[in-house]
C-alpha positions as CSV (number, residue, x, y, z in Angstrom):
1,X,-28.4,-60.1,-15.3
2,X,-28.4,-61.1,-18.5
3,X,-25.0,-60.5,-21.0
4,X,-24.9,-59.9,-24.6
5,X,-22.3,-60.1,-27.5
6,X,-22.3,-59.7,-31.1
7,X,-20.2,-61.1,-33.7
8,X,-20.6,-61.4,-37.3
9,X,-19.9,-58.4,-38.5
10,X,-17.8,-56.7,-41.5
11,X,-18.0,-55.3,-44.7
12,X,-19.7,-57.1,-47.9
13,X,-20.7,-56.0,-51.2
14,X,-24.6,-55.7,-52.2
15,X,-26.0,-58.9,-52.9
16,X,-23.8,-60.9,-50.6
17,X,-24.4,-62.8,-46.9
18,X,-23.5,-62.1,-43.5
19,X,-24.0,-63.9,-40.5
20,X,-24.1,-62.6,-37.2
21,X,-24.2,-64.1,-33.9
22,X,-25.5,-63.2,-30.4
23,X,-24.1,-65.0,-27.6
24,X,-26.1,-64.6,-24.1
25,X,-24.6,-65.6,-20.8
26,X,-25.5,-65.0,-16.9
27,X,-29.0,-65.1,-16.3
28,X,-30.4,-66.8,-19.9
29,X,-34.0,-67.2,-18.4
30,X,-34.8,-64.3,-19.2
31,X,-34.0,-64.5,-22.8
32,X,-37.0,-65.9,-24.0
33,X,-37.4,-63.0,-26.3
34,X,-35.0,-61.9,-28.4
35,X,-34.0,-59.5,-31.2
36,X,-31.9,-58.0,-33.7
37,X,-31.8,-54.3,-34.0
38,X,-30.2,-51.5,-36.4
39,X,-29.4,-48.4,-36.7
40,X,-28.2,-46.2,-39.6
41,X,-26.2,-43.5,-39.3
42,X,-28.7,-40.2,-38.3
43,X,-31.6,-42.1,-38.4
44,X,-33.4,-44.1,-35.1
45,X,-32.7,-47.1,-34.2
46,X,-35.4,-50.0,-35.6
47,X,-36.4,-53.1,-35.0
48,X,-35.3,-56.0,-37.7
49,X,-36.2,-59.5,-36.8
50,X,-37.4,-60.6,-33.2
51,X,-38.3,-64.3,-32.0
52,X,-39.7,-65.9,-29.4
53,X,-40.8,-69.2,-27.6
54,X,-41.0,-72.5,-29.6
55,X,-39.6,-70.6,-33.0
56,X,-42.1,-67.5,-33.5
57,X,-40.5,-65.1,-35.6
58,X,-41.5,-61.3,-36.7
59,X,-39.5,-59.2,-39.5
60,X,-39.9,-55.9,-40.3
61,X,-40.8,-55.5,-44.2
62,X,-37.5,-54.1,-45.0
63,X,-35.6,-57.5,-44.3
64,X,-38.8,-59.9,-45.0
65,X,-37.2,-62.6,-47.1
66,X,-34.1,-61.7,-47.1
67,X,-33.1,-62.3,-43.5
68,X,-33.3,-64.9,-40.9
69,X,-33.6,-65.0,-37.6
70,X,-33.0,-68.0,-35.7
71,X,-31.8,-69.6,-32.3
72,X,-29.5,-72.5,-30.6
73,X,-30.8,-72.6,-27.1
74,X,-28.3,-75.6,-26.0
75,X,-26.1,-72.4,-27.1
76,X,-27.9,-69.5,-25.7
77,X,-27.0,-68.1,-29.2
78,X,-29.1,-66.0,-31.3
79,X,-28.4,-65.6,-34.9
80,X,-29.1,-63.2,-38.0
81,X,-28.9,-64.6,-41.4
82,X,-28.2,-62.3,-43.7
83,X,-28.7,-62.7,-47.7
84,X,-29.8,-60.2,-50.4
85,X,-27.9,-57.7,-48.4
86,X,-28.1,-53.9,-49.9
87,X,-26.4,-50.7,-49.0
88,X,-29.3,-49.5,-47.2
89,X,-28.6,-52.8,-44.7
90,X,-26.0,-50.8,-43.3
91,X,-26.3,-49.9,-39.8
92,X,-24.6,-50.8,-36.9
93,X,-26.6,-54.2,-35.8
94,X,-27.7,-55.2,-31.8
95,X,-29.0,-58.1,-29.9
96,X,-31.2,-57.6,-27.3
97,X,-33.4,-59.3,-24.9
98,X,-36.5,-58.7,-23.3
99,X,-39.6,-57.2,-24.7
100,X,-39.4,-54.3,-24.5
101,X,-36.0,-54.8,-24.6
102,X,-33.9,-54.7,-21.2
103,X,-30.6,-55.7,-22.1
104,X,-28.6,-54.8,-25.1
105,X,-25.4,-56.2,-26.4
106,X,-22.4,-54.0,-27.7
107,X,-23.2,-53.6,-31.4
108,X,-21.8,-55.0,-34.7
109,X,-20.8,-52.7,-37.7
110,X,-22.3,-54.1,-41.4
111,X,-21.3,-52.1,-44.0
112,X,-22.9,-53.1,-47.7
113,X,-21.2,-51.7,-50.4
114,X,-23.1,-50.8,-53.7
């Protein structure tokens, strides 16, 4: 079993950066795909940013250019970079692994104020 936890979150104003992290322990083999998902208050959750194998990466459109999702295997860290960020970025943000996704992480609050 695989475990996941966030970091990296907070509060930033529109335009500004966050990074957050996703650390993975226990059984990290069967991280080879992983993702950052969000959801909004009263609204589903969505996927963001996923990669997989040797550095593929998929965004959804809303965060295309802005963010970046990248990894540190020696880590078994997965991280979000965040730039551009606006209010409607806000959403409590989760890791997960597996695709579909099996495990999920505890969530991170970002809150982007206008």
């Amino acid at each position: 079993q695989v475990q996941l936890v966030e970091s990296g979150g907070g509060l930033v104003q529109a335009g500004g950066s966050l990074r957050l992290s996703c650390a993975a322990s226990g059984r990290t083999r069967s991280t080879h795909v992983m993702g950052w998902f969000r959801q909004a208050p009263g609204k589903e959750r969505e996927l963001a940013a996923i990669t997989w194998g040797a550095g593929s990466t998929y965004y959804a459109d809303s965060v295309k250019g802005r963010f970046t999702i990248s990894r540190d295997n020696a880590k078994n860290t997965v991280y979000l970079q965040m730039n551009s960020l606006k209010p409607e970025d806000t959403a409590v943000y989760y890791c997960a692994a597996g695709s579909p996704p099996e495990v999920w992480g505890q969530g991170t609050q970002v809150t982007v104020s206008s």
